[in-house]
C-alpha positions in Angstrom: 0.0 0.0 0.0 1.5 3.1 -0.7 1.4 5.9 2.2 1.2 9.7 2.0 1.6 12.2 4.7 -1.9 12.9 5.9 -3.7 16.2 4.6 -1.5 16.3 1.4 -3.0 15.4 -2.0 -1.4 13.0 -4.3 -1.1 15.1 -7.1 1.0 17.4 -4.5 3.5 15.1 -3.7 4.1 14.2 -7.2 5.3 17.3 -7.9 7.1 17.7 -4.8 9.0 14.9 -5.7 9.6 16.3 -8.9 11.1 19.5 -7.6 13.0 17.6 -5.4 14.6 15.5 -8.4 15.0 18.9 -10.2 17.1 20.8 -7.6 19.1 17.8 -7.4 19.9 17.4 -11.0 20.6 21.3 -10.8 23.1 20.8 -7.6 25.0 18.2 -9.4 25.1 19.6 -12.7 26.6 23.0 -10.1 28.8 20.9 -9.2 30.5 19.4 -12.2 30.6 23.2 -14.0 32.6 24.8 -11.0 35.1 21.9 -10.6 35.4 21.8 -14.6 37.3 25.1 -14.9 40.4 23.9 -12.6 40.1 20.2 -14.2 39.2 18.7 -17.8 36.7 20.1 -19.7 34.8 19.1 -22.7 37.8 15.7 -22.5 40.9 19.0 -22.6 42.8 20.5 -20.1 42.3 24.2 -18.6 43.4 26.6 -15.9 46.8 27.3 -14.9 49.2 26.4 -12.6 52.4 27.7 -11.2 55.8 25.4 -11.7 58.4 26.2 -9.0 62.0 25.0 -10.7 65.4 25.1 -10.4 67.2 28.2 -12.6 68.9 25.8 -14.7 65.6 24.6 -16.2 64.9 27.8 -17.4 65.4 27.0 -21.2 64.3 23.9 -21.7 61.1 24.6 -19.6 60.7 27.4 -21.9 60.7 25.7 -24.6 58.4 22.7 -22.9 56.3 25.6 -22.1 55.3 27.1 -25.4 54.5 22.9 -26.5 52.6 22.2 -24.4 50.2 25.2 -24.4 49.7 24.4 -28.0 48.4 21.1 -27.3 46.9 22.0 -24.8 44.9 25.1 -25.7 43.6 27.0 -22.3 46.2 26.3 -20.4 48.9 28.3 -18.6 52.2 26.8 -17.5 53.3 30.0 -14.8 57.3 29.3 -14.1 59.1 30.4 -10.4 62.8 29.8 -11.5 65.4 29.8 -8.9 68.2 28.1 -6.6 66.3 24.5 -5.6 67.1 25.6 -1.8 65.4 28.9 -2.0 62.5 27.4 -4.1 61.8 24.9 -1.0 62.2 27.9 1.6 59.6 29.4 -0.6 56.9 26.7 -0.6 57.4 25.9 2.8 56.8 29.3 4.0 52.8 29.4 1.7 54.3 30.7 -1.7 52.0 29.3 -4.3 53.1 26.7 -6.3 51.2 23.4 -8.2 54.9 21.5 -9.0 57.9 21.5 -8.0 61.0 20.4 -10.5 64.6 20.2 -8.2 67.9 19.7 -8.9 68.9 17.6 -6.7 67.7 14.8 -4.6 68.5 16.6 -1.0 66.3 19.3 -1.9 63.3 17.7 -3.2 63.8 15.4 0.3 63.9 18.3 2.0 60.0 19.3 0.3 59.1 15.8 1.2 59.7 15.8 5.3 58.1 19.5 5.5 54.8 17.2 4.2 54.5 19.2 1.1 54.8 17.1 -1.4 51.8 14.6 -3.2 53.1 11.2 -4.2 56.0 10.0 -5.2 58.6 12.4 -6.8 60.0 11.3 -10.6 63.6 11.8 -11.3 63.7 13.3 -15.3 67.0 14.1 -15.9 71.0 14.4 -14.5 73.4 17.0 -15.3 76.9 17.1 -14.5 79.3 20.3 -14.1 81.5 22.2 -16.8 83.6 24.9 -15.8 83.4 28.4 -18.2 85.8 31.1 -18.4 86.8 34.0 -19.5 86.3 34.1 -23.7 89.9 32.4 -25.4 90.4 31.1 -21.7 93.6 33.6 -20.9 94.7 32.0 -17.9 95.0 28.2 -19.5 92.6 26.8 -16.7 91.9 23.3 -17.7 90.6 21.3 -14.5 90.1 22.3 -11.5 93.2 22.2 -10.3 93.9 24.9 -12.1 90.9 27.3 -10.7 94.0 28.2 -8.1 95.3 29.8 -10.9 92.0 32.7 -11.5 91.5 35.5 -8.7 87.9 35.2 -8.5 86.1 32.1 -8.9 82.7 31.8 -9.2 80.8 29.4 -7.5 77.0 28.7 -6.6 75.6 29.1 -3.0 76.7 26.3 -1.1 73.3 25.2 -0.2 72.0 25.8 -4.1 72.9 21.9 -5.8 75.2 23.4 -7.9 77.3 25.1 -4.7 77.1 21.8 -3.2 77.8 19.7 -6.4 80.9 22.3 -6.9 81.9 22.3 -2.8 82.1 18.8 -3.3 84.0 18.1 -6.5 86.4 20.2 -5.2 86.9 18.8 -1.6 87.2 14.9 -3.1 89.9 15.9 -5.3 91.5 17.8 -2.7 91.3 21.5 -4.0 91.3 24.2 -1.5 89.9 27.8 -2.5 90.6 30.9 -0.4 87.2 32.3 0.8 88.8 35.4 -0.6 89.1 34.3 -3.9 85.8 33.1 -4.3 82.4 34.3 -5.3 78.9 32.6 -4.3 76.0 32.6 -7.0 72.4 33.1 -5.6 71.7 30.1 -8.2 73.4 28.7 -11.5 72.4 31.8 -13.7 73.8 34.3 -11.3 76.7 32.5 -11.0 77.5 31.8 -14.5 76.3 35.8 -15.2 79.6 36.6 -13.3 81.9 35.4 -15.8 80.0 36.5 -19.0 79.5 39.8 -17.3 81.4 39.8 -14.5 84.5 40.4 -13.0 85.3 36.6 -12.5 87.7 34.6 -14.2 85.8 31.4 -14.2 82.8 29.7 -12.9 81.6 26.0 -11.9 78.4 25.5 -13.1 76.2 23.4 -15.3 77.0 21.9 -18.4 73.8 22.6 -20.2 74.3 26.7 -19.0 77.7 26.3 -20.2 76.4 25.2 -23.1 74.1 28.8 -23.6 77.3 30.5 -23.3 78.3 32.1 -26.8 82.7 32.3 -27.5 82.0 36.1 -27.3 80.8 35.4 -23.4 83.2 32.6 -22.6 84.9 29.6 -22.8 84.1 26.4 -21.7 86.0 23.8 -20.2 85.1 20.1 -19.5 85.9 18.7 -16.1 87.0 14.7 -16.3 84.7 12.1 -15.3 86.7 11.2 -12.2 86.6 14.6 -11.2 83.3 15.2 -11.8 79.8 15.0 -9.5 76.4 13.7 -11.1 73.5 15.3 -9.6 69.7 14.4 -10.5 66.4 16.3 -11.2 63.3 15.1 -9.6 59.9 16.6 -10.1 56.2 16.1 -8.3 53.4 17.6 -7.2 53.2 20.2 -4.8 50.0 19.4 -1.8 47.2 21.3 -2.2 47.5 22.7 -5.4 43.8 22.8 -6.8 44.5 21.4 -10.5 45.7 18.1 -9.9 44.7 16.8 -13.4 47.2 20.1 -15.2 50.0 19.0 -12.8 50.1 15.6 -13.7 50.0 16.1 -17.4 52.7 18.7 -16.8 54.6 16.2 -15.3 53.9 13.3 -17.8 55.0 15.6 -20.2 58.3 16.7 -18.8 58.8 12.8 -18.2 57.5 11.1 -21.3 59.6 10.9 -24.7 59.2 15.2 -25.7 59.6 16.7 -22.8 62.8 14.3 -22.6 63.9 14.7 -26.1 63.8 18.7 -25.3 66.5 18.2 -22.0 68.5 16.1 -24.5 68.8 18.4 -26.9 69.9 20.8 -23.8 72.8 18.4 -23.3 70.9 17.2 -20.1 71.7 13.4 -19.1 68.7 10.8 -19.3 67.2 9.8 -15.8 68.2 6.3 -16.0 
């Protein structure tokens, strides 16, 4: 038997239930339209998001950028470039930032025990160090021994991945700087900026920002194997950002075979 409240006609709870079923199709289809414009829409991507990466990525990011928006039309890849250390200080302290791309492993660790990090970070690429000086290389540097030989050397902060990739390089093969003689880089660019505009006579930095420098800049010079410190690039996804699905395509992109064919080209190292 089917019950209805007493005093009510039939025909009125019909179309209560109707309006019922009406404001709930209405809610939901609320809903989908406001979580649509930080997610997919239509099966595409939209929205922005804000990419916090170490300085050295600058080019190749660049480059990753303006690809990806044009597959991806709506989108907006924002970039934060600086010294992996400062980057984490940054997000740490409530800068905004959807994905984090680091330079080293000790500094995307550090993003993971401050509980700021979602998954799993991906390494996606190495780089090694080059040392650059002056153009036609005057003072015949050609390791780093011979970085005694410049009165200014340029080196990254020690707490930036290329400072500590540099500190360390030197120390294992037993090299000694004066503090006098040497100069510390807020991150790679700055570092590498006081060579090719600077008063320095040589820098340790990146091989793929050597490899920006023109023989009008600079000079650079290849530091042996033995001599020489591997460091890796992770990337992941920052907590709380509020367009997962962008970040992760960001992210598939930097990792899958373009994004990866652009840090070759850069004279970055594969992850493997």
């Amino acid at each position: 038997m089917e019950l209805h409240p007493v005093g009510r006609p039939r025909a009125a709870v019909r179309l209560g239930a109707v309006v019922v079923v009406a404001v709930a199709l209405a809610a939901c289809s609320s809903s989908k339209s406001s979580t649509s414009t930080t997610g997919t829409t239509g099966g595409g991507l939209s929205g922005s998001i804000t990419v916090s990466a170490a300085a050295s990525l600058k080019e190749t990011f660049g480059t990753m950028k303006t690809n990806f928006e044009k597959a991806h039309p709506g989108t907006t890849i924002n970039f934060n470039f600086g010294s992996s250390a400062a980057l984490v200080t940054q997000i740490t302290q409530g800068a905004p930032a959807d994905v984090f791309a680091s330079a080293s492993k000790t500094t995307m660790d550090d993003l993971v025990s401050a509980g700021k990090v979602e998954g799993h970070p991906e390494v996606f690429a190495k780089n090694t160090l080059e040392i650059v000086v002056k153009p036609g290389n005057p003072l015949g540097i050609t390791s780093l021994a011979d970085l005694t030989k410049a009165k200014t050397v340029a080196l990254c902060a020690s707490d930036a991945p290329c400072g500590a990739a540099a500190d360390k390089a030197l120390k294992q093969d037993g090299i000694t700087l004066p503090t006098s003689q040497v100069t510390r880089g807020a991150d790679v660019k700055a570092t590498l900026a006081e060579v090719t505009t600077g008063d320095a006579d040589a820098a340790v930095v990146y091989v793929t920002d050597a490899k920006t420098v023109t023989s009008s800049e600079g000079t650079a010079v290849p530091i042996a194997a033995s001599q020489n410190i591997i460091t890796s690039y992770e990337i992941a996804q920052v907590k709380g950002s509020k367009n997962g699905d962008l970040d992760q395509e960001w992210i598939a992109y930097v990792t899958g075979p373009e994004g990866q064919a652009v840090l070759a080209a850069a004279g970055f190292m594969p992850p493997g």
